[in-house]
GUMILUM-198485 format. One record per residue: residue in one letter; z, y negated, x of N, C-alpha, C in turn. Coordinates in steps of 0.02 Angstrom, whole numbers, plus 32768, in hexadecimal, padded with zeros to 4 digits. Layout:
N
aZYXZYXZYX ...
This chain:
340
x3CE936AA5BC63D1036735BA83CE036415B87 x3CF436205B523CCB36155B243CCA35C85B47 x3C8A35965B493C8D35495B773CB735385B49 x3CB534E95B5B3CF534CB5B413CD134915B1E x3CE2347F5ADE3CBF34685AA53CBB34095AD2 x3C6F33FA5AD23C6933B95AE63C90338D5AB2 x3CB5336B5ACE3CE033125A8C3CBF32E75AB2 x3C8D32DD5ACE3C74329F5AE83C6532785AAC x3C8832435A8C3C6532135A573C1832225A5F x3BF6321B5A1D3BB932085A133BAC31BE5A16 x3B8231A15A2E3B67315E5A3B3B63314759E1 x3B80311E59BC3B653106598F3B2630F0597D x3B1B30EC593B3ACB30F759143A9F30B55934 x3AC03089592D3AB0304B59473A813056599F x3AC0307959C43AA9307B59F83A6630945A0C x3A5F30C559D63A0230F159EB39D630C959E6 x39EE309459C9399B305659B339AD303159DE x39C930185A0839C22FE95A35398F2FED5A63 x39622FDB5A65392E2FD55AAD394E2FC35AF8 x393F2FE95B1F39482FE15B5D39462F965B79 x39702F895BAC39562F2A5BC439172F3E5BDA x38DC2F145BD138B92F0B5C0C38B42ECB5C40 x38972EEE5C94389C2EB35CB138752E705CA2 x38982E3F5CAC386F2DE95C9C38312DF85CCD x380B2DCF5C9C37C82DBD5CBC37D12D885CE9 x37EC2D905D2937FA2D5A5D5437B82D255D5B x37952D525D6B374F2D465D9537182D035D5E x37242D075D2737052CF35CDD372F2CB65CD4 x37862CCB5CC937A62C895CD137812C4E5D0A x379C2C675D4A37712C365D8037412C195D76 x36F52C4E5D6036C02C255D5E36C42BF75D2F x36D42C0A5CEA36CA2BC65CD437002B885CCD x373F2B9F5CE537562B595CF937432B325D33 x37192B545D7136F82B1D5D8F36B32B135D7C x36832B335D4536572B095D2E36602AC15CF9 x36B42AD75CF636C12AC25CAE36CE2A6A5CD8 x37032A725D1037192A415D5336DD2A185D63 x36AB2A395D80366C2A165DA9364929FA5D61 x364B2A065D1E362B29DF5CE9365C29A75CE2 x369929A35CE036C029645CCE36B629475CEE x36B229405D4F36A429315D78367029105D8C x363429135D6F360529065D7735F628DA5D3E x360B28E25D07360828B25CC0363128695CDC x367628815CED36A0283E5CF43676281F5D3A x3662282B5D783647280F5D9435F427E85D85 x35D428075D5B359D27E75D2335B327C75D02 x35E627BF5CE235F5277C5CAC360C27535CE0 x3628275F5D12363E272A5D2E360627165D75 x360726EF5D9A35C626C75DD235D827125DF3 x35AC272D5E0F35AA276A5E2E35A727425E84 x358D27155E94359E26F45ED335DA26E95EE2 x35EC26B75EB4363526B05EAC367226ED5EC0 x365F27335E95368E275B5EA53686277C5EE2 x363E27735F00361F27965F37364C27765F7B x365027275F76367426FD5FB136BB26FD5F9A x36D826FA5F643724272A5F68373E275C5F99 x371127855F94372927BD5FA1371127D05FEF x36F527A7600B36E227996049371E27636068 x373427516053377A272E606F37C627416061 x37C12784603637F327926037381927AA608A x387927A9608A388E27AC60B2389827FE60A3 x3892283B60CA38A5286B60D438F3288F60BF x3915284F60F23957285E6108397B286260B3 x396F28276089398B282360553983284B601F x393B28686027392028CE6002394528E6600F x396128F3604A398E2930606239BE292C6057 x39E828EA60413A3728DA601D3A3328EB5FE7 x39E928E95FBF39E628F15F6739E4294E5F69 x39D729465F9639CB29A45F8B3A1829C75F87 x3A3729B15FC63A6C29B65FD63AA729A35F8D x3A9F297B5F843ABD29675F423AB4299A5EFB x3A65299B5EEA3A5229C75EAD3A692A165ECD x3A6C2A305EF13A7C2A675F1B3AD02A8D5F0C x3B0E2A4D5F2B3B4B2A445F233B552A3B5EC6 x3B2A2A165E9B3B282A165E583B292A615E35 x3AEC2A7F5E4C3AE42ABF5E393B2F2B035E5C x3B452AEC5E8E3B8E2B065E993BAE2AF95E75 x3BB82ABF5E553BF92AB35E263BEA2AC65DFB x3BA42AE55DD33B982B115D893BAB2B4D5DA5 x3B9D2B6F5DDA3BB62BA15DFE3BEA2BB35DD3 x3C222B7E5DF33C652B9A5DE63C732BA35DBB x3C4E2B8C5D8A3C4D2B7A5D3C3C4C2BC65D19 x3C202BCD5D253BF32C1A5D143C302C455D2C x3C3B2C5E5D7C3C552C8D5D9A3C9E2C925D6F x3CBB2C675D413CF22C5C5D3F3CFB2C745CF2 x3CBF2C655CD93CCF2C6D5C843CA92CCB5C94 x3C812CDA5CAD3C682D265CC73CA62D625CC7 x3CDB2D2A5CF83D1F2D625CFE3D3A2D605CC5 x3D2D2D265CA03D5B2D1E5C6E3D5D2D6C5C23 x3D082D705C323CF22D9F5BF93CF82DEA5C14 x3CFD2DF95C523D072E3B5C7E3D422E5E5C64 x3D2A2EA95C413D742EB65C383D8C2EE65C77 x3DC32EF85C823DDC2F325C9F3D932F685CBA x3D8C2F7F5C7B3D572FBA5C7C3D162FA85CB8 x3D142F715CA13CC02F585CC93CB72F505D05 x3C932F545D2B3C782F515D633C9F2F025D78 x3CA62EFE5DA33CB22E9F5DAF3C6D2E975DE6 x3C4B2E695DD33C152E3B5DE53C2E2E1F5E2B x3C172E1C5E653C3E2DF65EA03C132DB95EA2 x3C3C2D8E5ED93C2E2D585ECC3BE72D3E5EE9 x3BC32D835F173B6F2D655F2A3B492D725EE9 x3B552DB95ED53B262DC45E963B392D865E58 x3B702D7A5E5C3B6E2D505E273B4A2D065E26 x3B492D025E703B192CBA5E743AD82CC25E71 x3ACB2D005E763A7C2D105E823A692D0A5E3C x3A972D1C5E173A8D2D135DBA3A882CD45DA5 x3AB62CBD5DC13AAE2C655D963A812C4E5DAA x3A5A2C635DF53A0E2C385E0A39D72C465DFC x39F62C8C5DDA39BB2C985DB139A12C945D6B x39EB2C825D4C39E52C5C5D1139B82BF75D1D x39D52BF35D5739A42BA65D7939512BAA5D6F x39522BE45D7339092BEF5D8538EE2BF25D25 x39132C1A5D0A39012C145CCC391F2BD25C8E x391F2B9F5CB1392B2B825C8F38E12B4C5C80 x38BF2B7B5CA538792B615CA1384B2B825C5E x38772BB05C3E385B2BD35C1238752B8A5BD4 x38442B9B5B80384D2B695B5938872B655B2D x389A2B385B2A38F22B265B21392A2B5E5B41 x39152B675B8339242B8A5BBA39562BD05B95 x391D2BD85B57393A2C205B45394B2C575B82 x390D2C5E5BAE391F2C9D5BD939512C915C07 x398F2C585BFB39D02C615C3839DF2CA55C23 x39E62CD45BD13A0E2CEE5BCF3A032D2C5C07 x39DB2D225C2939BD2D5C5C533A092D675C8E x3A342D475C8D3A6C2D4E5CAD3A8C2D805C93 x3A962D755C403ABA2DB35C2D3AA22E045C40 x3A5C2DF85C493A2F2E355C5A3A5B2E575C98 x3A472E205CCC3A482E345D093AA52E485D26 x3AC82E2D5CDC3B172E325CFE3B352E645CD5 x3B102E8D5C9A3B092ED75C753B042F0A5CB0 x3AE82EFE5CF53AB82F385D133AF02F5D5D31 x3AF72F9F5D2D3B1D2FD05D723B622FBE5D2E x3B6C2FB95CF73BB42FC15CE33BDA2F785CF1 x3BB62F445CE63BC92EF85CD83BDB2EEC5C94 x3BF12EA75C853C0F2EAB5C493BBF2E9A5C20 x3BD82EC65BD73B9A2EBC5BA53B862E925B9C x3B432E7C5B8F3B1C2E375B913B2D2E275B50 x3B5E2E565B213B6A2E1D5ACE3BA82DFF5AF0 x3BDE2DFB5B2D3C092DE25B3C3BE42DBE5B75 x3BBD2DAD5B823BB02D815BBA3B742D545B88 x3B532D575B663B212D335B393B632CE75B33 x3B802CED5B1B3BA42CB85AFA3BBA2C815B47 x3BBC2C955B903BBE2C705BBB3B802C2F5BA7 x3B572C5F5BAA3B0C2C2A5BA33B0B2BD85B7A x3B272C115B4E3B312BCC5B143B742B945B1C x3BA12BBC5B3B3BE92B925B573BC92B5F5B8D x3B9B2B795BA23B7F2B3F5BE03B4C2B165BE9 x3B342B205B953AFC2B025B773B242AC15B5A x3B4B2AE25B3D3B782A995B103B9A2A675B34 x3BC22A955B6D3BEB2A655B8E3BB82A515BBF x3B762A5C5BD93B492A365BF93B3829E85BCA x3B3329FD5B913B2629B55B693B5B29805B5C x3B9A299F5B593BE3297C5B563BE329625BAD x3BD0297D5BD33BD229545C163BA129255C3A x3B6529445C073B3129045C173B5328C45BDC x3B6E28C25BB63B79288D5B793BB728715B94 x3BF0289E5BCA3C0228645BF63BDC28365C2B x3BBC285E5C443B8F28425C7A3B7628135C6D x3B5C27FF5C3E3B3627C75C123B4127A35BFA x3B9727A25BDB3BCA27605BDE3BBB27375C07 x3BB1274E5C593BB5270D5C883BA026E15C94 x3B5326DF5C733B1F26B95C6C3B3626875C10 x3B7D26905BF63B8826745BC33B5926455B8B x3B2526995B993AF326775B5A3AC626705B68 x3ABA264C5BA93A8A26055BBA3A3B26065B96 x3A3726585B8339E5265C5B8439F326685B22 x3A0226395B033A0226705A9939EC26815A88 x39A726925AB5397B26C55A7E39A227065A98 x39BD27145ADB39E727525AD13A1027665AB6 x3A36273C5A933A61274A5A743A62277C5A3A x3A3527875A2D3A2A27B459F53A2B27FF5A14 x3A0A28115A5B3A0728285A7F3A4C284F5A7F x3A8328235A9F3AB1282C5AC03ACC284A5A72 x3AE6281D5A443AFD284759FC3AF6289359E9 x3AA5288759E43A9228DF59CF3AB028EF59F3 x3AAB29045A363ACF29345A5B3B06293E5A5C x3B18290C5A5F3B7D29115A463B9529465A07 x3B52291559E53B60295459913B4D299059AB x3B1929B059CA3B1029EA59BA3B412A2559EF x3B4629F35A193B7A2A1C5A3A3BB72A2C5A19 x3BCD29F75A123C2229FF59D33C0F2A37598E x3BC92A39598B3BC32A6759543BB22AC55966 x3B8C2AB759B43B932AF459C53BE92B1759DC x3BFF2AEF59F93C432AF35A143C762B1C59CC x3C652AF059AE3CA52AF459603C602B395949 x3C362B4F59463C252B7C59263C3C2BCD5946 x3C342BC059983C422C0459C23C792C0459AA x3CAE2BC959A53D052BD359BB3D202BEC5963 x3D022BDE59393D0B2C0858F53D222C3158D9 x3D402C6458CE3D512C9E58CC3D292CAB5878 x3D302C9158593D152C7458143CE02C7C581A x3CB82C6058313C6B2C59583C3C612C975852 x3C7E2CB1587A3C692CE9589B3C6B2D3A5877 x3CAC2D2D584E3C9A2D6A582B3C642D5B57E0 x3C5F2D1A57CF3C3A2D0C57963BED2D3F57B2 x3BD62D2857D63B922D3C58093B932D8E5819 x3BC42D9C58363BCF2DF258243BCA2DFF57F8 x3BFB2DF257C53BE22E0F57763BB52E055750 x3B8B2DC957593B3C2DC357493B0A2E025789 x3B2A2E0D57BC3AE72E3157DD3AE62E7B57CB x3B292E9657B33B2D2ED357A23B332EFA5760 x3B0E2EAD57463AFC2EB957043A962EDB570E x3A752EBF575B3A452ECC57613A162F03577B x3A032F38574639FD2F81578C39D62F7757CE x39B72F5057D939792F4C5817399F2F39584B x39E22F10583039FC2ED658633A5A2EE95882 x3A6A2F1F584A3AA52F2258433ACD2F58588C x3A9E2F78589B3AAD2F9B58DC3AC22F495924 x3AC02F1D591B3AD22EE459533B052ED5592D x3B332EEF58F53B772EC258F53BC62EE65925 x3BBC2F16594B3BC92F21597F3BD92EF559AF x3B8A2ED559DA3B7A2EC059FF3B9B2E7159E7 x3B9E2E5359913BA62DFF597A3C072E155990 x3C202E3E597D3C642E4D59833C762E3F59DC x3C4F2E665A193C5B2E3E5A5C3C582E0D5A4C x3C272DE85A403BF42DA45A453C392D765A38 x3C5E2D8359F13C802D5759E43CD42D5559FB x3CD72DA45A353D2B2DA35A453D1B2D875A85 x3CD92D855AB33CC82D635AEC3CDB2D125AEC x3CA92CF35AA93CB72CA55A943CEC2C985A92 x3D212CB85A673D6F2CA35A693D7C2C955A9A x3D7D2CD15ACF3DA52CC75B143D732C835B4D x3D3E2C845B3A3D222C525B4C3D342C075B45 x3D4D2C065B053D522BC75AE73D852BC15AD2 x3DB02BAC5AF43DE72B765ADF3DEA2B3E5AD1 x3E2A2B185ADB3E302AE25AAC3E2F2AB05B05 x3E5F2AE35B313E632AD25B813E202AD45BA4 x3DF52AF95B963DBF2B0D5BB83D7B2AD55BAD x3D872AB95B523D482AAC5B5B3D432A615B89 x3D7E2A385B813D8529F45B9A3D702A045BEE x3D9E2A365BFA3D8F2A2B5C593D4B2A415C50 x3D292A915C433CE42A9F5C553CA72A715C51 x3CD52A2F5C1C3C9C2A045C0B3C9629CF5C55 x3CD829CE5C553CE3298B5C973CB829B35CDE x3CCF29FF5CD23CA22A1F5D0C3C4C2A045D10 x3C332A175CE23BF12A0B5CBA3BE129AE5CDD x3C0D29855CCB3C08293C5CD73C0A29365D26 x3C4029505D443C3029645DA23BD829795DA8 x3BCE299F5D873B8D29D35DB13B4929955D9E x3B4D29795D653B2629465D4E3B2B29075D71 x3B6528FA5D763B5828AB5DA83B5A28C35DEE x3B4A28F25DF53B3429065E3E3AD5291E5E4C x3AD729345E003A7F29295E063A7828DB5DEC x3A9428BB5DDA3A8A286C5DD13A7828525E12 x3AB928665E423AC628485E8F3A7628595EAC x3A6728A95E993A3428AF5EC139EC287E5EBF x39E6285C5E7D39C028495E5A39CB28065E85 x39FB27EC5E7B39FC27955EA139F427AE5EE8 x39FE27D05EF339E327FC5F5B39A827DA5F5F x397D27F75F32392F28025F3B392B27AD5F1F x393E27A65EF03927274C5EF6394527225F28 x396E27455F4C398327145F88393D27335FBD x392827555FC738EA276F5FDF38B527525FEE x38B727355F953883270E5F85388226CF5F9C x38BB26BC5FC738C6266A5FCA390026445FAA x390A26755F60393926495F52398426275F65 x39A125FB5F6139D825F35F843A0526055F60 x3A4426195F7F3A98262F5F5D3A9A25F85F34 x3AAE25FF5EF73AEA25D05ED03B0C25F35E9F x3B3825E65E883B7F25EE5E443B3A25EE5E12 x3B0C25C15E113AE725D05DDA3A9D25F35DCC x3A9526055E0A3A5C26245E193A7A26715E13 x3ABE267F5E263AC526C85E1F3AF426C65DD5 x3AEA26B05DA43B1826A75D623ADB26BD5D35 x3AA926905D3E3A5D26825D353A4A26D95D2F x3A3626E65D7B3A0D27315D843A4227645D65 x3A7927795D703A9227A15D403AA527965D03 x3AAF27775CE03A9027715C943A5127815C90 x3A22276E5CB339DD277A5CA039CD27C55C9F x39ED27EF5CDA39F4283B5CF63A0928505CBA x3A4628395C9E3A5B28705C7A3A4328585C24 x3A1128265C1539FC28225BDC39C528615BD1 x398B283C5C05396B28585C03395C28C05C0F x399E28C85C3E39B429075C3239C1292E5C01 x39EC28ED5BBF3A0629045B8939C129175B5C x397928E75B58396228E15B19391B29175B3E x391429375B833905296E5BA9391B29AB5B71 x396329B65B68398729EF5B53397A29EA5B03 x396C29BE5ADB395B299E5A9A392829C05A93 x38EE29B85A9A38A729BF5A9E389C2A045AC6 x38C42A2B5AE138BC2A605AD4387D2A735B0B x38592A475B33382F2A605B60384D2A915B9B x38152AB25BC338422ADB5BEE383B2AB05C2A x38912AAF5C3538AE2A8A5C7338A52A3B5C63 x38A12A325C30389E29D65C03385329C85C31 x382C29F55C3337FB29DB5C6737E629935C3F x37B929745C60379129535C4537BC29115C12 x380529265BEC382729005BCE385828CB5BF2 x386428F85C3538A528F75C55387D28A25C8E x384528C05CB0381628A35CD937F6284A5CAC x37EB285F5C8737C928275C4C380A280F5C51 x3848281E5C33388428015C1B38A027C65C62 x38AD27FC5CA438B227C55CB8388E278F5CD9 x384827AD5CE53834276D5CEF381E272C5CC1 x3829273B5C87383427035C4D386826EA5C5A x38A427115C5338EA26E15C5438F926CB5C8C x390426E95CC538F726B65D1838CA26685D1B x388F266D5CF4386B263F5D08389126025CD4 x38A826135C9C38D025D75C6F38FF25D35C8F x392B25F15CAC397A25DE5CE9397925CA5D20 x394525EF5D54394B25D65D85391925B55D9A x391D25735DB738EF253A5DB538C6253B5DED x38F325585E2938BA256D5E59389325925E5B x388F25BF5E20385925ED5E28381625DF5E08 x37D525F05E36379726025E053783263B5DF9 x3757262B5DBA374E26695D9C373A26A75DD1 x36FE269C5E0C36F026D25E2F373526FF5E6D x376A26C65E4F37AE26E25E7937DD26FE5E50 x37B526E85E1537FE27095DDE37EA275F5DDC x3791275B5DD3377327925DCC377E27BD5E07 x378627B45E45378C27E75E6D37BE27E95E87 x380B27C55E6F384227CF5E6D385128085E4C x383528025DFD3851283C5DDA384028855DE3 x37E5288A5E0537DB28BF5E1F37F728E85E54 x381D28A15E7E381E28C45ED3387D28FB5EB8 x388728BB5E7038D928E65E7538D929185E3A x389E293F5E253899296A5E03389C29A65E21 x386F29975E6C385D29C05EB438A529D35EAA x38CB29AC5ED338FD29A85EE1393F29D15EA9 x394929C45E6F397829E15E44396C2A1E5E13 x39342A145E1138FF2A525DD738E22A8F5E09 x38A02A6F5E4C38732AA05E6538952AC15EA3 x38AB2A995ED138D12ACA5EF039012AFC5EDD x39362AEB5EB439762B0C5E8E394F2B445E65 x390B2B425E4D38E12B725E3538C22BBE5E76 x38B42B835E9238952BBB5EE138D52BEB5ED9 x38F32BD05EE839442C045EFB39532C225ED3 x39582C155E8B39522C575E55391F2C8F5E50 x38E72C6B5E6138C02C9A5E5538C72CD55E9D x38D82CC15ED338E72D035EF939212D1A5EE8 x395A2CFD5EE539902D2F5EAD396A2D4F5E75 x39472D2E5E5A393C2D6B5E1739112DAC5E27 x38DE2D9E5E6638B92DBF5E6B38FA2DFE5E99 x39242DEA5ED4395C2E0D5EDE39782E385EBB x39962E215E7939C22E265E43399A2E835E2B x39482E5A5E1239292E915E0139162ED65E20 x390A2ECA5E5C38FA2EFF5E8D39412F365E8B x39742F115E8939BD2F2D5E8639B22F645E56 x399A2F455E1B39A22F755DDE39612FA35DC8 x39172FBA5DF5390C2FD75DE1391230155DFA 
C-alpha cells in the first residue's frame, strides 16, 4: 500500500530566516547594573559630605526599611496583576496558558531587566512566555509597551499631588504625558498600523516579520481600549504611590516626621524624578532617579540635610529597585534552567 501523501503545511518563507531565541545574558545584565549602582552610589555620596551621609545612615531606624520594602514589594504585586491580566488577555485558545507562579516569575524577571538601557531587555518576558507553546512574543511584545505608557500616565497622576510645587518639573511631567498619549494613539491605530506593514513589505531583508507586525498589532487592539487604558493607568498610579509610600518609609527612617506635607512633598518628588529616570533613558533611571530626588527633597522638605537626603534616596533604591531585582534575577535564572 502506497504511504499516505504528507499535507502537513510547509512553514512559510519567512519562517526559515528567523533565528532561534537565544538565552539572555543574565549574568552580564547583573554585573553591570551593579557596577553601574555602586558608581552612582559612590558619585552622589562624593558630591555630597561623605561624613554626613556616613552618620545618616548610622541612625537610620530598621523597622521603617522593612515597611518601605514591604510597601515597594506589595507595589510590584499590583504591576503583577497588571501584567497577568493583559497576558490572558493575548492567550488564544490554541496556547499553552501561563499559570499564575510562572507568570510571576516573568514579570520579576522583567524587574531585573529593567536594569538594562531604556530597559529595552523587559522584552525578555515575551521570550520566556513563547516557551513550551505560550503565546507568540509578536502578541505579548505589545504588553511591554502597554505598561510602559500607562506606567508614565500613572506616574503624571502621581505627581499632580505635589501640585507643581517643584517648575522646573514641569516640563518633566508634560513630555511624558505627550509621549505616552503618542505611544498609546500609535499602537491603538489601525491606520498607522497597516501604513507600517505596507512600507515593511515593500522591504526584502525585512519583509518576512510582517507576519509577526500583523500579531503585534491584533494583540495591541485587544490590549487597548478605550476602558482599559484609564483603569490600567489608575492601576499604574496604585503601584507608584506605593513605591512613593515606600520612599517616605525610609525618610521616616531617617528621622523625618509625618505630615500632609512632608508626604505630598516626597511623592511628587518619587514620581518626578521617576518620570525624568524613564526620559533619559538610563538603565533603571540609575544615577537620574537618585540625583533627582535628592535635589528635589532637599528644596521641599525643610528638615532634611543634604547627607540625609543622600542616603534617603540610596537606602529607597535598596529598597524598590535592588531587592525587587535580587528576586528577578532568581526567577530568570529559574525561568531559564526550565528551558534548556
Amino acid at each position: 500500500m502506497p504511504a499516505a501523501p504528507d499535507l502537513t503545511p510547509a512553514p512559510p518563507e519567512w519562517a526559515e530566516d528567523v533565528p532561534p531565541a537565544s538565552t539572555p545574558r543574565l549574568g552580564r545584565v547583573i554585573l553591570i547594573a551593579v557596577a553601574f549602582g555602586i558608581a552612582v552610589s559612590v558619585a552622589l555620596t562624593v558630591t555630597s559630605d561623605a561624613g554626613e551621609v556616613g552618620d545618616a545612615f548610622g541612625d537610620v531606624a530598621p523597622a521603617w526599611f522593612l515597611a518601605a520594602v514591604a510597601a515597594a514589594l506589595i507595589a510590584n504585586g499590583v504591576k503583577f496583576a497588571r501584567w497577568h491580566w493583559y497576558l490572558r488577555r493575548v492567550t488564544l485558545p490554541t496556547d499553552r496558558v501561563v499559570g499564575l507562579r510562572e507568570s510571576a516569575a516573568i514579570f520579576m524577571s522583567g524587574v531585573l531587566m529593567l536594569l538594562t538601557p531604556g530597559h529595552v531587555g523587559e522584552f525578555v518576558k515575551s521570550y520566556y512566555a513563547s516557551s513550551d507553546g505560550g503565546p507568540a512574543a509578536a502578541r505579548t511584545a505589545p504588553i511591554v509597551i502597554a505598561e510602559r505608557a500607562t506606567n508614565m500616565l500613572g506616574l503624571v497622576i502621581v505627581s499632580l499631588t505635589g501640585g507643581f510645587a517643584y517648575r522646573q518639573a514641569a516640563w518633566v511631567v508634560g513630555v511624558s504625558a505627550a509621549i505616552a498619549f503618542l505611544i498609546l494613539a500609535t499602537m491603538k491605530s489601525r491606520r498607522v498600523a497597516a501604513f507600517v506593514t505596507h512600507v515593511v513589505e515593500r522591504i526584502p531583508l525585512v519583509r518576512r516579520v510582517v507576519p509577526q507586525a500583523e500579531d503585534f498589532t491584533d494583540a495591541a487592539s485587544a490590549l487597548l481600549t478605550w476602558r482599559s487604558i484609564p483603569v490600567m493607568s489608575m492601576v499604574a498610579a496604585v503601584s507608584w504611590s506605593l513605591e512613593a509610600l515606600a520612599y517616605v518609609m525610609v525618610l521616616r527612617a531617617f528621622g523625618v516626621e509625618w505630615s500632609s506635607e512632608v508626604l505630598n512633598s516626597a511623592t511628587f518628588t518619587w514620581a518626578v524624578a521617576t518620570l525624568a529616570g524613564g526620559l533619559l533613558l538610563t538603565p533603571g533611571g540609575l544615577g537620574v532617579l537618585e540625583g533627582g530626588v535628592t535635589g528635589i527633597s532637599l528644596t521641599l522638605i525643610e528638615s532634611l540635610d543634604r547627607g540625609a537626603a543622600t542616603a534617603a534616596a540610596l537606602l529607597a533604591r535598596v529598597a524598590t529597585l535592588w531587592l525587587p531585582a535580587v528576586i528577578g534575577a532568581a526567577c530568570a535564572l529559574w525561568l531559564t534552567r526550565r528551558r534548556v
